[in-house]
N, C-alpha and C positions, 0 to 999 in steps of 0.2 A: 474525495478519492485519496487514499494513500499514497506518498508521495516512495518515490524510492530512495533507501540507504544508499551511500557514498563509504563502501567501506574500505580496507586493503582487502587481494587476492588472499591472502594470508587467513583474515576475518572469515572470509567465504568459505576455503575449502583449506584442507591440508593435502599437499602429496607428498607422493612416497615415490623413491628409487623404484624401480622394477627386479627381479631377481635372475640371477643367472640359466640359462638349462642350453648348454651345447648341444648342438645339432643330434650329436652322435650320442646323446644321452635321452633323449626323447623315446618314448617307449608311444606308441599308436592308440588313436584311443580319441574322443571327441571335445578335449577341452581345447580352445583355439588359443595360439600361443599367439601373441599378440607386441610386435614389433614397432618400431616408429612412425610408422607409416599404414600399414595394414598387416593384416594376419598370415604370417607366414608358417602356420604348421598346425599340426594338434598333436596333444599327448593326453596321457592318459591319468593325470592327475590336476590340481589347481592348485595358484597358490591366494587367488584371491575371488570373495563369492559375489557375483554378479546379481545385479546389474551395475556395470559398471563405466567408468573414461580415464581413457589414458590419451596421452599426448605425448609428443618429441621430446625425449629427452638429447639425444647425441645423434649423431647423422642428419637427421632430419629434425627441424625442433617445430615444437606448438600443433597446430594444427587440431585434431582432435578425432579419438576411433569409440562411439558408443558400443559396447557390448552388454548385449542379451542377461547371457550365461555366465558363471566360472571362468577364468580365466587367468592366462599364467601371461602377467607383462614381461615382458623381457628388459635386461640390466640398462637397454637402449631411452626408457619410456621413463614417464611419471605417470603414477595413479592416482587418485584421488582416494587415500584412505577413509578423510571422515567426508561427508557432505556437509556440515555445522546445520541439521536442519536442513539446509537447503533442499530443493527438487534435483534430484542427482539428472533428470535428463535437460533439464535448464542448464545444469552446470556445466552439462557436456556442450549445448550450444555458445553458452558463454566464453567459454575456457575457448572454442572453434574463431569464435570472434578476435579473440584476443591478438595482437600481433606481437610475439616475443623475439624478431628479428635484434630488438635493441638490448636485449638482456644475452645475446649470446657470449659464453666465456672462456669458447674457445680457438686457440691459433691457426688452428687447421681446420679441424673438424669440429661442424657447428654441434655447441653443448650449450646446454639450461643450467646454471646449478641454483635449484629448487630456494635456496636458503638468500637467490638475489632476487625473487620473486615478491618480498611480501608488500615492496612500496609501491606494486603495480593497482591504482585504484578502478574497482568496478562498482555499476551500478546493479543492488539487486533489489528489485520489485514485492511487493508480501508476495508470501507463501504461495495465496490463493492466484495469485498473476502471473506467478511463476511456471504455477501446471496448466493455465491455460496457454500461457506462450510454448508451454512444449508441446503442448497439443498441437497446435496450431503448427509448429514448424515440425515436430515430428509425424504428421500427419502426412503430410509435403516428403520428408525423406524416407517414408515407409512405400510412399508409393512407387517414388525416385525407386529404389532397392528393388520393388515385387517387380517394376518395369526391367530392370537390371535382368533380371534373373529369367524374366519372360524372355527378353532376349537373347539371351544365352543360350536358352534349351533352344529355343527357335532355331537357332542356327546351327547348334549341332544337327537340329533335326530334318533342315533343311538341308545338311550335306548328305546325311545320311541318304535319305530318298533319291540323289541325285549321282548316287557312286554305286548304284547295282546295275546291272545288267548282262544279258549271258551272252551280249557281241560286241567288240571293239572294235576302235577304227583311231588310224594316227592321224593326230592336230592335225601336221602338216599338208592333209587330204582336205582336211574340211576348214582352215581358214589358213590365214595370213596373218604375218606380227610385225606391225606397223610400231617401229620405236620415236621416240617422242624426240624433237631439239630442244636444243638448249637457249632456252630466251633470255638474251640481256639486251642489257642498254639502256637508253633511256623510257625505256615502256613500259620500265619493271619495277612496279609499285605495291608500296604495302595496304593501301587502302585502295576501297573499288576503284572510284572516279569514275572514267568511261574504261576501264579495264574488265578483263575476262578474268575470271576466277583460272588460277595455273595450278594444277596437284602437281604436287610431288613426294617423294619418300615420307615426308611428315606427317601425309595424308592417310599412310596406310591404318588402320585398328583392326588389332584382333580380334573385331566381332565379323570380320569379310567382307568389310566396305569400307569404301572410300569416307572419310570425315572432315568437313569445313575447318577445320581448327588450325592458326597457323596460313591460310593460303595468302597465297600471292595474287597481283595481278596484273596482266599483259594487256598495253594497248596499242601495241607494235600488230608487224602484218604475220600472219599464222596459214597456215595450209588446211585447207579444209577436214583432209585424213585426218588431224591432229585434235576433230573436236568429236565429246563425249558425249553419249546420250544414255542416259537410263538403262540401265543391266547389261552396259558392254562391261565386260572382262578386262581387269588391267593385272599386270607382275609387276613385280619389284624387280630391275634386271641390274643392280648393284647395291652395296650393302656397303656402305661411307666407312660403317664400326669397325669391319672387318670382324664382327662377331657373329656373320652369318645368320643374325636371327630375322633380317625380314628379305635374304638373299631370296628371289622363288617366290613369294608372298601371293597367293590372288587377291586380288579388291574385287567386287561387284561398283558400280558406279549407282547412288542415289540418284531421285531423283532430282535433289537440291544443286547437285550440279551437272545437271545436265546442261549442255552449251560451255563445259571448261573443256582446256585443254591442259596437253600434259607434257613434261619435260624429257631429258634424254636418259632419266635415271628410269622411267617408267615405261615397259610395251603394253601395246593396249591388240587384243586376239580380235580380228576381223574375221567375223565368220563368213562362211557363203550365206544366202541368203536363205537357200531351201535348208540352213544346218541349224542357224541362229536359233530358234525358237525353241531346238530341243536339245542340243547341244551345249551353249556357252551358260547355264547353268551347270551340266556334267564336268565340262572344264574345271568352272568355277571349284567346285567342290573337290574332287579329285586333285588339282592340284594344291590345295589347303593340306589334302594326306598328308601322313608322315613320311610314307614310300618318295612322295616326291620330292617332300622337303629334302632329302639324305641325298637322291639322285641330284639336284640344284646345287647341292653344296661340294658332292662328289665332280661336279662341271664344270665347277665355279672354275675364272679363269683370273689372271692379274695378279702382281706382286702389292701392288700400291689400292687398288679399288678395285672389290670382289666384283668380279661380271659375270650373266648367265648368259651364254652363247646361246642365238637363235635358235640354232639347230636343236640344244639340246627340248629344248622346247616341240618344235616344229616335231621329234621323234616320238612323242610321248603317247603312247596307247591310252584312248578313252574309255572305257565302257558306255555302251548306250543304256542310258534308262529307259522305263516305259513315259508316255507321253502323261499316262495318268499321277504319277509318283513328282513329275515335272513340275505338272499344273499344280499339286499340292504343294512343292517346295517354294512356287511362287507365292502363292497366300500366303505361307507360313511367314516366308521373306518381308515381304507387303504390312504384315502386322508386327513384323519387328522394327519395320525401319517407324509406322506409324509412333511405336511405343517407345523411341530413341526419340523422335522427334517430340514427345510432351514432356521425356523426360529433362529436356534441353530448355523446355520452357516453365516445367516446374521449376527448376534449380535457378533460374532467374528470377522467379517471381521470393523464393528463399530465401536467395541473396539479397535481393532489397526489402523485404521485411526484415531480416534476422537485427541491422544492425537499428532500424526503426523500432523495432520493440523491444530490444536489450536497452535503448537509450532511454525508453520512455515518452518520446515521441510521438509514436501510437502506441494508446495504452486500449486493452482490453477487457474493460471491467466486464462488461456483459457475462463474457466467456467463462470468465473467473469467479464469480457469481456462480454458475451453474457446476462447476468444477466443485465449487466449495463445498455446495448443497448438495450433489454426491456425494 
């Protein structure tokens, strides 16, 4: 079995600066302008042909964004101009691997400069080991991605279904808004133990539910009101930033944490009972609108820590959907949270192979073998 080269980053790949295009000089169009971090725009020219990796160069450094297509990096990034040979999506895993926290050069704002890079030593594997290891972990983040995307449309599609209707009726008719306290003290722990999982603000994601990432947990005493079950309704009823962006916010509640409770920054909608089943997805979805985002912000109360008043809540006109449009938003819902949930345990199973097979650790000859012989 071939053993793998011990060479400089330098040896492996060369990069290159990214090139300027201010905002206001972008002209529309499908090349994705590709920033530190992720892809912040498109225009209608390239200035480099894809497939390709860029990584952090300033703001954000290392890290790593495979692209497809063309692609215009921005003055932020490094690209990878040659691959020396290499498997360019190997390189992109590799380069992902890498930690360049220790080459940062600069005082403020974290910078790479490419030229302190080349005494950084990697391990790379032949040719033919190279494209099976991309297989293998690229395999893994194509699905991560299609799962991505699945849920995405999900949810829009799932608001959609749940904001028609040709009759309305206000919240404050058909439930209640129970606000959450503020739990401290000695109960208030960052790992389980005998604790309750506690959401709060951190919890919210822009996919329309609540997310484990970040929680806390309480094994002090709690009111019963306070606990969560599977598809109740929660807001964001302050915004720390004061930039308004998760002021108003719905979550739907998973089922992963069902039995948490939740703080004084979060109201969770108590519906009646005969409302619950067709209603708190209508909520749900209607108040994610942009109508209501604007009316939340327009409410917003406090000099020091944005608040959304009860009330204004409590006044807010629903539309009823039909029951049939409901029951599909539910499936639809159902298959997103399922596809969140493999995607969470794809990217784990990623992460402990990626840094096993770049090391050589587990090698893949089989794979690579078949790779070759294609």
């Amino acid at each position: 079995m071939s053993e793998y080269l011990r060479v400089s980053l330098a040896e492996a790949v060369v990069l290159q600066r990214g090139f300027d295009l201010p905002t206001g000089k972008r002209i529309t169009g499908e090349v994705p302008v590709v920033a530190s971090t992720s892809i912040v725009g498109f225009h209608n020219e390239s200035a480099v042909e894809g497939p390709g990796v860029v990584i952090g160069r300033s703001g954000s450094i290392g890290g790593g964004q495979w692209i497809d297509s063309d692609f215009w990096p921005l003055n932020t990034t490094l690209w990878v101009k040659d691959f020396k040979g290499n498997d360019p999506r190997f390189i992109y895993f590799l380069l992902r691997s890498i930690d360049f926290s220790p080459f940062n050069a600069g005082s403020g704002v974290p910078t790479l400069n490419r030229n302190h890079l080349s005494g950084i030593e990697v391990a790379l594997p032949p040719l033919p080991e190279q494209r099976a290891i991309a297989e293998i972990l690229g395999a893994l983040d194509d699905k991560i991605e299609s799962n991505r995307r699945f849920v995405e449309l999900g949810v829009r599609l799932a608001r959609v279904l749940v904001s028609q209707g040709e009759s309305s009726v206000r919240l404050g008719d058909i439930a209640a808004v129970h606000k959450g306290l503020s739990y401290k003290g000695s109960g208030l722990e960052e790992s389980p133990g005998d604790g309750i999982p506690m959401v709060n603000l951190a919890n919210f994601s822009t996919l329309g539910w609540m997310v484990p990432s970040g929680l806390k947990y309480y094994s002090g005493d709690h009111k019963g009101k306070h606990t969560l079950r599977p598809w109740d309704v929660v807001v964001a009823n302050t915004d720390l930033t004061q930039q308004r962006s998760i002021l108003g916010r719905a979550a739907l509640v998973p089922p992963s944490l069902n039995g948490s409770i939740f703080t004084h920054h979060v109201n969770l909608i108590r519906f009646a009972e005969s409302e619950k089943n067709i209603m708190r997805l209508a909520v749900w979805g209607q108040l994610n609108s942009p109508a209501f985002r604007e009316r939340a912000e327009g409410f917003a109360t406090g000099t020091t820590v944005a608040g959304l008043p009860v009330d204004a809540l409590l006044d807010f006109d629903v539309k009823v959907p039909c029951v049939d449009d409901v029951r599909a938003a539910e499936v639809v819902l159902m298959g997103a949270w399922s596809a969140e949930s493999e995607s969470v345990r794809l990217e784990a199973i990623r992460d402990a192979l990626l840094p096993a097979l770049l090391s050589g650790r587990i090698r893949v000859p089989a794979a690579a073998e078949l790779v070759e012989a294609s």
